[in-house]
C-alpha positions as CSV (number, residue, x, y, z in Angstrom):
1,X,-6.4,3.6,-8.4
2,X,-8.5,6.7,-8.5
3,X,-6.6,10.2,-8.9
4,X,-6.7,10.8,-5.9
5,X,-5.5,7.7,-4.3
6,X,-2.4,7.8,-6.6
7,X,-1.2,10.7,-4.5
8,X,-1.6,8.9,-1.7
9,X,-0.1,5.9,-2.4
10,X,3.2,8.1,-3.9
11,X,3.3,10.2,-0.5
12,X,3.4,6.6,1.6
13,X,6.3,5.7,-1.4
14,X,8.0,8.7,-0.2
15,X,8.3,8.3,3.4
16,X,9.6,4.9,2.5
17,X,11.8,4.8,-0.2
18,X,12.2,2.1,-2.3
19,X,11.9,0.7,-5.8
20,X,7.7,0.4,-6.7
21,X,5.2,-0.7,-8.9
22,X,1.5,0.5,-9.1
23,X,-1.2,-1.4,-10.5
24,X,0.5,-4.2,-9.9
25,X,-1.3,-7.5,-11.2
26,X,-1.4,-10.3,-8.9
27,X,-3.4,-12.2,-11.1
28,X,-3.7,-12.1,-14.3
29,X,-6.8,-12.7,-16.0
30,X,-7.9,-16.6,-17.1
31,X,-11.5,-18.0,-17.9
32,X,-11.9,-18.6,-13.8
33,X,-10.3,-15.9,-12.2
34,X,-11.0,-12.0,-12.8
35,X,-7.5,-10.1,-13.0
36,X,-6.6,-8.5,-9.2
37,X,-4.5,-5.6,-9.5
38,X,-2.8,-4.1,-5.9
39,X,-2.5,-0.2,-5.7
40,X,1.1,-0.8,-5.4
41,X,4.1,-2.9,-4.7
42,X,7.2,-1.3,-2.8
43,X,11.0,-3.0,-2.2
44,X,12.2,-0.9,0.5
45,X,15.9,-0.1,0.5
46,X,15.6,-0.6,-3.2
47,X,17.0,1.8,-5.4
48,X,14.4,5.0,-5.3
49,X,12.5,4.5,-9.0
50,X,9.1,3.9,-9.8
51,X,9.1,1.1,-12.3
52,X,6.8,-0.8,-14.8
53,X,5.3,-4.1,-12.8
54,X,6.7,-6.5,-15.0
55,X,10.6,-4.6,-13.9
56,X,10.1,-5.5,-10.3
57,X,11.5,-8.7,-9.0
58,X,10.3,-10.0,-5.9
59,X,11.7,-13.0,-5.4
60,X,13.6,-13.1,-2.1
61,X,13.3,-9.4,-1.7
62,X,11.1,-8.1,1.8
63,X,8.4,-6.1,-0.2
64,X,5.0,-3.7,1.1
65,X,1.8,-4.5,-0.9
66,X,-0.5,-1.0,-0.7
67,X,-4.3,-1.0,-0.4
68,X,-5.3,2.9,-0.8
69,X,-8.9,4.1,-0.5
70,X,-10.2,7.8,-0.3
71,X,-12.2,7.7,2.8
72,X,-12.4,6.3,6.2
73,X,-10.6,2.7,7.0
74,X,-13.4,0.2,6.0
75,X,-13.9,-3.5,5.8
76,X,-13.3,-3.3,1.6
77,X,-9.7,-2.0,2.0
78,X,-9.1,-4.1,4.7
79,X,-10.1,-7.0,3.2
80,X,-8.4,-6.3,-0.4
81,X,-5.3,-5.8,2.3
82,X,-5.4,-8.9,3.4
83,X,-5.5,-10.9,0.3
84,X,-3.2,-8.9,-1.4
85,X,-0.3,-10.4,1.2
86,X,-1.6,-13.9,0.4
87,X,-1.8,-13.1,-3.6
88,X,1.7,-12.3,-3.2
89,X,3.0,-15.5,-2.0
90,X,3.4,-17.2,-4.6
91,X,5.8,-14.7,-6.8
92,X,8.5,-15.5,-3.7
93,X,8.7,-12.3,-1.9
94,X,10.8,-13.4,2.1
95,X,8.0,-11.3,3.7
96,X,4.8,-9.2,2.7
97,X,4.1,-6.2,4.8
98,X,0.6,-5.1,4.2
99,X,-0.3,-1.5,4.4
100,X,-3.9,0.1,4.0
101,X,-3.8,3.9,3.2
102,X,-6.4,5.7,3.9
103,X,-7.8,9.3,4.6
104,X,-9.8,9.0,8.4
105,X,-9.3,6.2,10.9
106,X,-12.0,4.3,12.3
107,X,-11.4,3.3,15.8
108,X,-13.4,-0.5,16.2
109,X,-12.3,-1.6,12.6
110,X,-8.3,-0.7,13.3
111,X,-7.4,-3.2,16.6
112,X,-9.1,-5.7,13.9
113,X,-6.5,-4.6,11.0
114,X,-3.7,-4.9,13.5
115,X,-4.7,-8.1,14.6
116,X,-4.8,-9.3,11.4
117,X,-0.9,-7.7,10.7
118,X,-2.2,-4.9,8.5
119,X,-0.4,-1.5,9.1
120,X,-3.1,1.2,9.0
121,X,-1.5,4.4,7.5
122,X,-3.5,7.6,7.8
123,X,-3.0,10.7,4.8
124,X,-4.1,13.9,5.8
125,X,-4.1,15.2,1.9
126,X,-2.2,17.9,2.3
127,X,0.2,19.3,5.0
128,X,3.8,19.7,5.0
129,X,5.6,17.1,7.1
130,X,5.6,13.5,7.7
131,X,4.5,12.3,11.6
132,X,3.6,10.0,13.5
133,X,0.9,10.6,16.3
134,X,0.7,9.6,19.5
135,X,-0.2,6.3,19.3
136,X,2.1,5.6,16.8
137,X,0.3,6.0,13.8
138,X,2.0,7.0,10.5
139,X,-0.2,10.4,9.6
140,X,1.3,11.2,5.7
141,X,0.7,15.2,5.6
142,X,4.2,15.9,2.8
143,X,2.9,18.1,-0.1
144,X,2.5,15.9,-3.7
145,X,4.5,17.5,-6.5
146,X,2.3,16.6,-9.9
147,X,4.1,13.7,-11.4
């Protein structure tokens, strides 16, 4: 994650709650297979701490794998969505939520996301309340302390 994707990915964390993990690595590097790291990792309801990777137990638990780019909604962060929620299959998690964060919608690329079960979160960068628009989208616009 870039600098300022970490912000964003924290904001989402806060609105939320949960136990999470950033930079979590989904696969670990082997002569095949290049290591794939997700921004982050959430257990809602968890208890509210941001944790190494290797603390956070999936198994079992409902989890949100986060895919956060600076920018408008594209095909790259929807696709890095997608296979982040099949990457996590196999560490046990009773359901993947996928979420892609990003900064400006893009209105024929979204019904796509949605069809595909990937929840399109929009941060504003700045603000001071969370909301959801009209159609329902969840627009992050909480101020980031610097942590």
């Amino acid at each position: 994650m870039s600098l300022r994707e970490t912000p964003m990915v924290r904001r989402y964390w806060r609105h939320v709650g949960g136990t999470i993990a950033e930079e979590f690595p989904a696969v670990r590097p082997s002569k095949t297979a290049s290591i794939r790291r997700l921004d982050a990792v959430i257990v809602p309801g968890g208890e509210p701490a941001r944790v190494p990777w290797r603390e956070l137990d999936v198994a079992g638990r409902d989890i949100i794998v986060i895919q956060a780019k600076l920018g408008r909604l594209g095909m790259n962060v929807m696709g890095q969505a997608l296979f982040s929620r099949e990457l996590m299959k196999p560490f046990g998690p009773a359901s993947v939520r996928t979420v892609a964060i990003v900064v400006r919608d893009d209105s024929v690329l979204r019904p796509l996301a949605e069809a595909l079960d990937i929840e399109v979160v929009i941060d504003a960068l700045g603000g001071s309340v969370d909301r959801e628009a009209d159609d329902g989208t969840t627009v992050l616009r909480e101020a980031v302390d610097s942590e």
